[in-house]
Biotite code that builds the C-alpha atoms (Angstrom):
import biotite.structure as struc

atoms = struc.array([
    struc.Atom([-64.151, 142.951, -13.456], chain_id="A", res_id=1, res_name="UNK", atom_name="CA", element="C"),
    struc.Atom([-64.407, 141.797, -9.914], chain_id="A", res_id=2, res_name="UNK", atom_name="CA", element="C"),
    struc.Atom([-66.115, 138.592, -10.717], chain_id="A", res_id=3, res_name="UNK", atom_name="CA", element="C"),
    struc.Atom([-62.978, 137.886, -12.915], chain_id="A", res_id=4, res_name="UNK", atom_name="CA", element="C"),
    struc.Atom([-60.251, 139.249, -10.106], chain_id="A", res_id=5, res_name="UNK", atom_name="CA", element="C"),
    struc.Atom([-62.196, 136.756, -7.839], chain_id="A", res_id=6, res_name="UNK", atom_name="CA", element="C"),
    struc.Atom([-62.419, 133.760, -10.186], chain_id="A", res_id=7, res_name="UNK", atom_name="CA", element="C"),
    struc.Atom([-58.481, 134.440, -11.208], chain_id="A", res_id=8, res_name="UNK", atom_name="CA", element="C"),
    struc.Atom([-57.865, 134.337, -7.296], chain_id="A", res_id=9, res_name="UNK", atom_name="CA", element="C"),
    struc.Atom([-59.759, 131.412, -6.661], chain_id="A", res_id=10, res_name="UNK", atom_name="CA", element="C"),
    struc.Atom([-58.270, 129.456, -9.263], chain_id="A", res_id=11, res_name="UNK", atom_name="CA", element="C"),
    struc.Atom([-55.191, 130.633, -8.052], chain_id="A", res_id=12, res_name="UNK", atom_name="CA", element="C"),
    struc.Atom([-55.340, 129.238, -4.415], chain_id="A", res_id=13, res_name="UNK", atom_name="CA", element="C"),
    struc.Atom([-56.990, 125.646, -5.594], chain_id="A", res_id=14, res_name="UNK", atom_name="CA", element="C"),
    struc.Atom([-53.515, 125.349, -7.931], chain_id="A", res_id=15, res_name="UNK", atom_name="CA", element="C"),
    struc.Atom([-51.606, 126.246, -4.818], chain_id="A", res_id=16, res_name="UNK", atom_name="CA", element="C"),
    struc.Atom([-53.692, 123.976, -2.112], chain_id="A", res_id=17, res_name="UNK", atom_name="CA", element="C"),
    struc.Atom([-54.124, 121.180, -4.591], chain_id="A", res_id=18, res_name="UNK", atom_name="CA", element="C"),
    struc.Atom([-50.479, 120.035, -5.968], chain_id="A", res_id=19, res_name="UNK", atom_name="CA", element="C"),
    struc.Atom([-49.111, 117.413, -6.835], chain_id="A", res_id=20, res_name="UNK", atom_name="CA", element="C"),
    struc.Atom([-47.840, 114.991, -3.850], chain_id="A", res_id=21, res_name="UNK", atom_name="CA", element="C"),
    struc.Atom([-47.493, 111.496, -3.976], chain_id="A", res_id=22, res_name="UNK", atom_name="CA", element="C"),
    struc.Atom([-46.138, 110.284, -0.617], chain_id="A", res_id=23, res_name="UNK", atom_name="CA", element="C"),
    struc.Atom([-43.355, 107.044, -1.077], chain_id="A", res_id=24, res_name="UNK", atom_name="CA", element="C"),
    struc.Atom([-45.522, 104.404, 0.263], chain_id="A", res_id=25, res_name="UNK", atom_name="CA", element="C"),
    struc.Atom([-47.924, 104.492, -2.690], chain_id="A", res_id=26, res_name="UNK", atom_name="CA", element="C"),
    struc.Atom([-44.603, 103.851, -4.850], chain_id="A", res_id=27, res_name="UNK", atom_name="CA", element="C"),
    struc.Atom([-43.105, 101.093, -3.738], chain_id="A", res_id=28, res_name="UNK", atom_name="CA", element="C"),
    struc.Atom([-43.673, 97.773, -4.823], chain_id="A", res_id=29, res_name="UNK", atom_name="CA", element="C"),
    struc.Atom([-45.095, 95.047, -2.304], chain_id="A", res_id=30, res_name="UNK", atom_name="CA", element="C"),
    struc.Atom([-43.164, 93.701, 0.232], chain_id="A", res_id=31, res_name="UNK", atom_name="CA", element="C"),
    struc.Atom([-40.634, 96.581, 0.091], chain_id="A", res_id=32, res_name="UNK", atom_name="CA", element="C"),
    struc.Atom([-40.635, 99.291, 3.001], chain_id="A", res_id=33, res_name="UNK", atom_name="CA", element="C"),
    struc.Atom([-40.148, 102.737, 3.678], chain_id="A", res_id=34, res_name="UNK", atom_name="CA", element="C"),
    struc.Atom([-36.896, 104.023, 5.513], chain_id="A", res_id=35, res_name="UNK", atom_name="CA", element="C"),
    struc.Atom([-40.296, 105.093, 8.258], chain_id="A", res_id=36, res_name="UNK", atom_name="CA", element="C"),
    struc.Atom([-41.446, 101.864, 8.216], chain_id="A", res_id=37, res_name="UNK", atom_name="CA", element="C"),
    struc.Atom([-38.125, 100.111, 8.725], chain_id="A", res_id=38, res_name="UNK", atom_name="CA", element="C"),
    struc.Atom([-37.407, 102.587, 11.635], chain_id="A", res_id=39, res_name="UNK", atom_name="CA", element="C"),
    struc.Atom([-40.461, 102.066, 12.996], chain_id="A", res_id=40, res_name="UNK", atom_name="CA", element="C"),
    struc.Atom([-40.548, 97.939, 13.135], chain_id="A", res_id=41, res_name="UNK", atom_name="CA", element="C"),
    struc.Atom([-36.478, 98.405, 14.385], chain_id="A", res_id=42, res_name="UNK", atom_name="CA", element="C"),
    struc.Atom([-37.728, 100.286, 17.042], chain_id="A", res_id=43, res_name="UNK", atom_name="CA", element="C"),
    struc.Atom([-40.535, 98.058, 17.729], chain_id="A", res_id=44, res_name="UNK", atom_name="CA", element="C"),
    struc.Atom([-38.430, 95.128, 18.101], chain_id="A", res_id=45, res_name="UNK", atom_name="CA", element="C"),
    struc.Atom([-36.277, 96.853, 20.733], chain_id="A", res_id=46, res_name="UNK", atom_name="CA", element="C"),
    struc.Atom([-38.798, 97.696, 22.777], chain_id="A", res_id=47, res_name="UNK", atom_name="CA", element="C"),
    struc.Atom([-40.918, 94.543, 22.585], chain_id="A", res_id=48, res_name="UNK", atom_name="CA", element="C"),
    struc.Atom([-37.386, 92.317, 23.778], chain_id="A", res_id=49, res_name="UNK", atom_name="CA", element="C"),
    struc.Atom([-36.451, 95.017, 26.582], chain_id="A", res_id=50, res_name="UNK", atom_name="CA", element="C"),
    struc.Atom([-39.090, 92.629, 28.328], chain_id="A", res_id=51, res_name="UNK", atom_name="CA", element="C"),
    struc.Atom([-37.238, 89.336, 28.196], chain_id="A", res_id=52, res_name="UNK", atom_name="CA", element="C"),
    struc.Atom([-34.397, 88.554, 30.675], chain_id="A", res_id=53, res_name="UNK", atom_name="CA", element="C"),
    struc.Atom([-31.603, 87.281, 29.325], chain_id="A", res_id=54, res_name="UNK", atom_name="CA", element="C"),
    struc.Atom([-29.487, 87.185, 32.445], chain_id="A", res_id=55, res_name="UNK", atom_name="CA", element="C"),
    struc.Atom([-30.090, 83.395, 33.260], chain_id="A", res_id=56, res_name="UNK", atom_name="CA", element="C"),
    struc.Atom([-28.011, 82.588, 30.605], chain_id="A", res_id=57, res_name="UNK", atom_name="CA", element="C"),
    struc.Atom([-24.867, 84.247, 31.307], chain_id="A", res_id=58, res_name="UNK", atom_name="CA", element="C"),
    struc.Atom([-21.478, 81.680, 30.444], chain_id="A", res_id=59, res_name="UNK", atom_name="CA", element="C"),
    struc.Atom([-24.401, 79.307, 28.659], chain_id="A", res_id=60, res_name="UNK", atom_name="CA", element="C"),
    struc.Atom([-24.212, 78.323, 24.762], chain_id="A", res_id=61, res_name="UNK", atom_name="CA", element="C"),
    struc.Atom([-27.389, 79.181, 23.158], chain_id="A", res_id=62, res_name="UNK", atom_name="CA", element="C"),
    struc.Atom([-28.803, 77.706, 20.240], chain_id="A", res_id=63, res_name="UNK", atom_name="CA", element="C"),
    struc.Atom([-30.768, 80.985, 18.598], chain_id="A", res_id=64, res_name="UNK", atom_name="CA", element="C"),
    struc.Atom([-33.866, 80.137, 16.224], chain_id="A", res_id=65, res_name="UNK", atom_name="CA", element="C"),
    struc.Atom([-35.929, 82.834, 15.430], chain_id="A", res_id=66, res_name="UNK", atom_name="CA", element="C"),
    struc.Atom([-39.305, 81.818, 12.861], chain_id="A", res_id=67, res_name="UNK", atom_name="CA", element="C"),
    struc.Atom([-41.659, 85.203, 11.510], chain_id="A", res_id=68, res_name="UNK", atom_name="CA", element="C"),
    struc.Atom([-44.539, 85.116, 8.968], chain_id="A", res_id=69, res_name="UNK", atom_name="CA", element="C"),
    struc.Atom([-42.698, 87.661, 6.715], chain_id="A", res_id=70, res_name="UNK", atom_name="CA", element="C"),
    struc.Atom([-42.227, 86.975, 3.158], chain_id="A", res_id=71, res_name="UNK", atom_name="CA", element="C"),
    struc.Atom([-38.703, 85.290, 2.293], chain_id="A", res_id=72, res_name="UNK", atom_name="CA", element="C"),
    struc.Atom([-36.430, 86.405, -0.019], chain_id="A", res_id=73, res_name="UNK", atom_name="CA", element="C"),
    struc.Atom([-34.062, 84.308, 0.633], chain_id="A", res_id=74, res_name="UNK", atom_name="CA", element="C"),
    struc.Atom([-32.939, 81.533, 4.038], chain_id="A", res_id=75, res_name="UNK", atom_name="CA", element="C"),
    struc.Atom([-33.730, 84.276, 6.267], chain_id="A", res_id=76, res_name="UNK", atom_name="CA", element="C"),
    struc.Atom([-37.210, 87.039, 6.069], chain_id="A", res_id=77, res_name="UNK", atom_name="CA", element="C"),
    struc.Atom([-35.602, 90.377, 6.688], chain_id="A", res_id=78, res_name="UNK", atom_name="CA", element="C"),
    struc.Atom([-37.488, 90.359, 9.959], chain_id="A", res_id=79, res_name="UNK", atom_name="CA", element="C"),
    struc.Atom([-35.829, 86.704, 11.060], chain_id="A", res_id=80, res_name="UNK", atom_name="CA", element="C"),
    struc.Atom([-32.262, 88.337, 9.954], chain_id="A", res_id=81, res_name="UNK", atom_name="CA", element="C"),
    struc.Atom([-32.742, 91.342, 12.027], chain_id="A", res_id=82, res_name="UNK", atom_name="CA", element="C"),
    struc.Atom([-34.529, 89.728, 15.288], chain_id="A", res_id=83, res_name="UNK", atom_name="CA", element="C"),
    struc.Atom([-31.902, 87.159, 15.524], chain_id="A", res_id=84, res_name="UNK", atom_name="CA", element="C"),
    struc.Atom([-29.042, 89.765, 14.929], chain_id="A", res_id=85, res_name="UNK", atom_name="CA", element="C"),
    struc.Atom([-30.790, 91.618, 17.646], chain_id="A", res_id=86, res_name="UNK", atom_name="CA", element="C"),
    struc.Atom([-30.853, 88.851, 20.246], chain_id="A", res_id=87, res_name="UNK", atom_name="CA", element="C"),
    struc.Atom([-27.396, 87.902, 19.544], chain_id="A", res_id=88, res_name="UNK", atom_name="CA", element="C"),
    struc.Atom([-26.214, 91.227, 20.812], chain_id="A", res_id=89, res_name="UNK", atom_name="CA", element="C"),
    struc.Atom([-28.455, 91.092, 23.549], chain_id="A", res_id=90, res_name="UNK", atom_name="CA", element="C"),
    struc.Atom([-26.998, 87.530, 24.286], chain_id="A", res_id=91, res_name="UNK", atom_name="CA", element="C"),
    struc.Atom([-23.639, 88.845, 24.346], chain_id="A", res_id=92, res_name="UNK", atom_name="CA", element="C"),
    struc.Atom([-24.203, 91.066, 26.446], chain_id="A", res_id=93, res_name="UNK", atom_name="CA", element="C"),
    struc.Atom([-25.494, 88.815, 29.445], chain_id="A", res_id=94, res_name="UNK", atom_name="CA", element="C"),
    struc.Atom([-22.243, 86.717, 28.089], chain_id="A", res_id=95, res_name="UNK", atom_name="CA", element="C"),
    struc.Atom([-24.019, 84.277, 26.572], chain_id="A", res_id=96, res_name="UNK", atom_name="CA", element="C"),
    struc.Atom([-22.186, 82.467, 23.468], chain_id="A", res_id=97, res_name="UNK", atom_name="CA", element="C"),
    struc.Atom([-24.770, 81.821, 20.646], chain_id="A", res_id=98, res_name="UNK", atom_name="CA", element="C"),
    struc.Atom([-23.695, 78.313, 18.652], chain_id="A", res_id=99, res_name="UNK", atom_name="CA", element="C"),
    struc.Atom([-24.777, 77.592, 15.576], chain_id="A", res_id=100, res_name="UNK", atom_name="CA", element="C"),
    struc.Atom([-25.950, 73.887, 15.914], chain_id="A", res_id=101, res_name="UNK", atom_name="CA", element="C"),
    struc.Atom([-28.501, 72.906, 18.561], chain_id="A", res_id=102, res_name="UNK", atom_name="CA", element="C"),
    struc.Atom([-26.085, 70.042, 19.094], chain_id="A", res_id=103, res_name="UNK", atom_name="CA", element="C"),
    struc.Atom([-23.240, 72.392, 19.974], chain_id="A", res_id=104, res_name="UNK", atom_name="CA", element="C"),
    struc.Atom([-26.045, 73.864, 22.848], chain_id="A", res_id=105, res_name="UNK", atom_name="CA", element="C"),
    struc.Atom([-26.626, 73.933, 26.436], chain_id="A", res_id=106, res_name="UNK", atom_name="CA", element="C"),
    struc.Atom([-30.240, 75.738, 25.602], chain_id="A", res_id=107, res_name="UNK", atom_name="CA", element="C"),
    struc.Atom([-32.124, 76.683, 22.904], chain_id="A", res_id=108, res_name="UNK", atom_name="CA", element="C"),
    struc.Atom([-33.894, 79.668, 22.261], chain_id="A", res_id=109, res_name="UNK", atom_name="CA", element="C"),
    struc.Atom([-37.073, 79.265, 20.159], chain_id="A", res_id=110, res_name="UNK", atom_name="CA", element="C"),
    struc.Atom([-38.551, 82.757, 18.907], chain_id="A", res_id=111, res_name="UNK", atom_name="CA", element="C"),
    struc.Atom([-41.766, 82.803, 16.797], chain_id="A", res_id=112, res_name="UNK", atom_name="CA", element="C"),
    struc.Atom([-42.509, 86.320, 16.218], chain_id="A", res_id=113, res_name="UNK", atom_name="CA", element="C"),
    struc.Atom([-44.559, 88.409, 13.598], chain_id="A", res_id=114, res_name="UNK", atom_name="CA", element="C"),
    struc.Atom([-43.314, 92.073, 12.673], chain_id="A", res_id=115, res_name="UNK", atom_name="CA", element="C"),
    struc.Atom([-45.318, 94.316, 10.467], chain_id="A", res_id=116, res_name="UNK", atom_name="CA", element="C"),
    struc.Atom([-45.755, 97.651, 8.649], chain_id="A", res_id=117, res_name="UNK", atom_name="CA", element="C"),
    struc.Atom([-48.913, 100.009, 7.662], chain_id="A", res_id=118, res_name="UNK", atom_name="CA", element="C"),
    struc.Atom([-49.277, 102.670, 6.190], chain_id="A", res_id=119, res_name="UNK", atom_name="CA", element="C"),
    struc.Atom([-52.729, 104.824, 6.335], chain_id="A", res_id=120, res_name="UNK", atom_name="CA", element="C"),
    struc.Atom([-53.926, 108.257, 4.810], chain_id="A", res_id=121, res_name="UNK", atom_name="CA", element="C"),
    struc.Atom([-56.479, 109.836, 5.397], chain_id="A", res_id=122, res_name="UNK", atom_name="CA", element="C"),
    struc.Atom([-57.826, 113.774, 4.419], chain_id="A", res_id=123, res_name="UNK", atom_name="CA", element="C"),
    struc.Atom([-60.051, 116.390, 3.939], chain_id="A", res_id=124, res_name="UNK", atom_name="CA", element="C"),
    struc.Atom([-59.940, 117.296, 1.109], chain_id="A", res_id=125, res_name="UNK", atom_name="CA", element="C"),
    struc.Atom([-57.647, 120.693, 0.256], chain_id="A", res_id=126, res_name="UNK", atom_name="CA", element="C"),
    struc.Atom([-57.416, 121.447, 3.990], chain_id="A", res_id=127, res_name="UNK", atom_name="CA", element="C"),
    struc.Atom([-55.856, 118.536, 5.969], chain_id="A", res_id=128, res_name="UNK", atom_name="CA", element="C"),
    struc.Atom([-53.912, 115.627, 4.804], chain_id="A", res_id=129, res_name="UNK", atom_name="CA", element="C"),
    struc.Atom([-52.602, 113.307, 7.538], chain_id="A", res_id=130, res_name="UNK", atom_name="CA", element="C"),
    struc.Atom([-49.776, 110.198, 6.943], chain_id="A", res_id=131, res_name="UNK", atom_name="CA", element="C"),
    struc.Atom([-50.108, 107.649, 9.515], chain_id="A", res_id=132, res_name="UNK", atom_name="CA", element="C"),
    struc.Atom([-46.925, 104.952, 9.507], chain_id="A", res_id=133, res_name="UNK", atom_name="CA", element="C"),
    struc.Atom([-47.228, 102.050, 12.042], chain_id="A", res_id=134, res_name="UNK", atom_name="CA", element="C"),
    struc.Atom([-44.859, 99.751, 12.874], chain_id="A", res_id=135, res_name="UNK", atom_name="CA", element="C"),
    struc.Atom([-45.712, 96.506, 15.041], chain_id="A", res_id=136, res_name="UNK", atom_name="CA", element="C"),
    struc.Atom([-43.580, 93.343, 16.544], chain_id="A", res_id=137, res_name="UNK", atom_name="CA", element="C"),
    struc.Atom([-44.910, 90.400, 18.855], chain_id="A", res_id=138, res_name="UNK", atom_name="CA", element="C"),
    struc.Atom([-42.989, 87.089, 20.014], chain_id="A", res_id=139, res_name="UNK", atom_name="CA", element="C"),
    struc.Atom([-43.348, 84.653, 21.876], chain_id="A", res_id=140, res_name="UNK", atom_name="CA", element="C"),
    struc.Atom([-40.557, 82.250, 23.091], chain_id="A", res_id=141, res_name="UNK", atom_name="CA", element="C"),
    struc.Atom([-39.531, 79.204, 24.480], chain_id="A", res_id=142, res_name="UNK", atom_name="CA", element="C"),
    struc.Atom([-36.625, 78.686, 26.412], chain_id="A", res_id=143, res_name="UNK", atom_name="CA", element="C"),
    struc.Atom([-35.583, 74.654, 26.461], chain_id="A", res_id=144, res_name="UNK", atom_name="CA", element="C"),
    struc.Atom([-32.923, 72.829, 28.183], chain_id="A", res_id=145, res_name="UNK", atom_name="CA", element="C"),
    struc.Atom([-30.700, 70.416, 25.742], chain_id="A", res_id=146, res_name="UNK", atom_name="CA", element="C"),
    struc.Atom([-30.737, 67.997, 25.094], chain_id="A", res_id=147, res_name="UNK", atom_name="CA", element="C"),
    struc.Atom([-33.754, 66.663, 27.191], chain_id="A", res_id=148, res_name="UNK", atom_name="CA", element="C"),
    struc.Atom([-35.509, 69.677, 25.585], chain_id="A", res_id=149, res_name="UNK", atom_name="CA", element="C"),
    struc.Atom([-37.235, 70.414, 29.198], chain_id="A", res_id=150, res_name="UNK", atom_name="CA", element="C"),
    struc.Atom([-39.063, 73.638, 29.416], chain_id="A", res_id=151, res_name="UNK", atom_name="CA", element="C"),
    struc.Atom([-37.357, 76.465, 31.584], chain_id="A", res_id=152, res_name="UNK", atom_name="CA", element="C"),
    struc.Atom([-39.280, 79.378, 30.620], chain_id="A", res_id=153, res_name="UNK", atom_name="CA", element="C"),
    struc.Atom([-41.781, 81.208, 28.279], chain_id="A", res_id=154, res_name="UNK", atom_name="CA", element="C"),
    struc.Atom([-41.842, 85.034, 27.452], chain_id="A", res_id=155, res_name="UNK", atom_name="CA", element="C"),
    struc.Atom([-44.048, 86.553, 25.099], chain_id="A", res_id=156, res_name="UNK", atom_name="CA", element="C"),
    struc.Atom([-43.792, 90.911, 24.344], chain_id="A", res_id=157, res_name="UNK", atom_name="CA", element="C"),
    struc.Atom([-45.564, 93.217, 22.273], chain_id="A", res_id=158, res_name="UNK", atom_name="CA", element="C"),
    struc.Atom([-44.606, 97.014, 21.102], chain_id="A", res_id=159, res_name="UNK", atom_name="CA", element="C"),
    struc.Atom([-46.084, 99.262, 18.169], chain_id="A", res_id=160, res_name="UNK", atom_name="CA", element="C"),
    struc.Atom([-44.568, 102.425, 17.531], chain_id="A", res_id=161, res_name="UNK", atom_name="CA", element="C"),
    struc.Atom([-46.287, 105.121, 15.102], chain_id="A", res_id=162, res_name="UNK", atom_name="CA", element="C"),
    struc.Atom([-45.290, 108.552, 13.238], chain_id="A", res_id=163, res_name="UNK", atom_name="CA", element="C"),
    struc.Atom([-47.827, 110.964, 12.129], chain_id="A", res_id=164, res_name="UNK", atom_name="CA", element="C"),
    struc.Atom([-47.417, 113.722, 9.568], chain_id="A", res_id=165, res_name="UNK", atom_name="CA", element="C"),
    struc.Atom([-50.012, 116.093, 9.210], chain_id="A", res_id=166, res_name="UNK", atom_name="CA", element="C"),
    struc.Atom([-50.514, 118.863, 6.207], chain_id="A", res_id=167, res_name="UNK", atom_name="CA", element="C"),
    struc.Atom([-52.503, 121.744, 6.347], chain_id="A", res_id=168, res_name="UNK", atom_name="CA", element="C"),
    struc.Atom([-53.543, 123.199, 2.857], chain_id="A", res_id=169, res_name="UNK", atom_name="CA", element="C"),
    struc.Atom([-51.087, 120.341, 1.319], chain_id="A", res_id=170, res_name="UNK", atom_name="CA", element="C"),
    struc.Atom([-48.271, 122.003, 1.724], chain_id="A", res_id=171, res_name="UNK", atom_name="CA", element="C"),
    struc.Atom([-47.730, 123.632, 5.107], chain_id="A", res_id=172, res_name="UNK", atom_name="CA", element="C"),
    struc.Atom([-46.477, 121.218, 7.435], chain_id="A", res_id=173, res_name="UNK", atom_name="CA", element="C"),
    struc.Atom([-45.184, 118.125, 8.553], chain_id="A", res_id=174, res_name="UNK", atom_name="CA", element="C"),
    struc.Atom([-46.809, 118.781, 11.725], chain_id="A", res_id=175, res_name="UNK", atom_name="CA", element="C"),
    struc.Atom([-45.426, 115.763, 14.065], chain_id="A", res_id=176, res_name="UNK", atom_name="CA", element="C"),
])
């Protein structure tokens, strides 16, 4: 009778430990990311351009191109959407006025920049599951003069931000 009481148990507490989980990055299709990972590569981008002065270019019009290895959907990558929209704010800011054609320009601002996403678990099994979400941006840009397209200046930045969840038994936690 106690052999059973103690194989009923045991079976009990592996159901328990061992549920069902299936975190959202294993469900989405490719090129798609996670509300984290979005977060993650906004915050990234922040902090990587906190490094380059825009103040120079107060009262100038600024000719904004901003080129990422990201996978197009359509003119723009997400990434080249949201980097630009970022520097236009910080542009206005410094009052700056950001034109449209490079024509239209006093300077240009070139941006090539790469922004990324991972996503890594790793575990032991039944007694610690951990969720690792990364989110990296680099750039590196060139600041011309128009239309002689002389060289004033060249920045580069880099920032990664991370968030960790950690499970013990599968199901007690997040643990940040």
């Amino acid at each position: 009778m106690k052999i059973f009481i103690l194989m009923v148990l045991l079976i009990g507490i592996a159901c328990v430990c061992c549920g069902c989980r299936i975190h959202q990055a294993f469900i989405l299709p490719m090129g798609i990311r996670s509300s984290t990972q979005q977060m993650l590569v906004a915050e990234a981008t922040k902090e990587a351009f906190k490094t380059m002065d825009l103040t120079d270019l107060q009262g100038k019009k600024v000719y904004l191109d901003v080129n990422t290895l990201s996978q197009r959907n359509s003119d723009e990558s997400p990434e080249e959407t949201y980097i630009s929209s970022h520097l236009g704010n910080e542009l206005l800011k410094v009052g700056a006025v950001v034109v449209q054609e490079e024509t239209a320009a006093d300077v240009a601002l070139i941006v090539n920049a790469t922004a990324g996403a991972d996503f890594v678990y790793k575990e032991i099994p039944i007694i610690l599951f951990t969720y690792l979400t990364k989110g990296c941006v680099s750039y590196k840009a060139i600041l011309y003069k128009l239309p002689e397209r002389k060289i004033l200046s060249m920045k580069e930045g880099k920032d990664e931000q991370e968030y960790k969840e950690t499970y013990v038994l599968g199901f007690i936690g997040p643990f940040h």
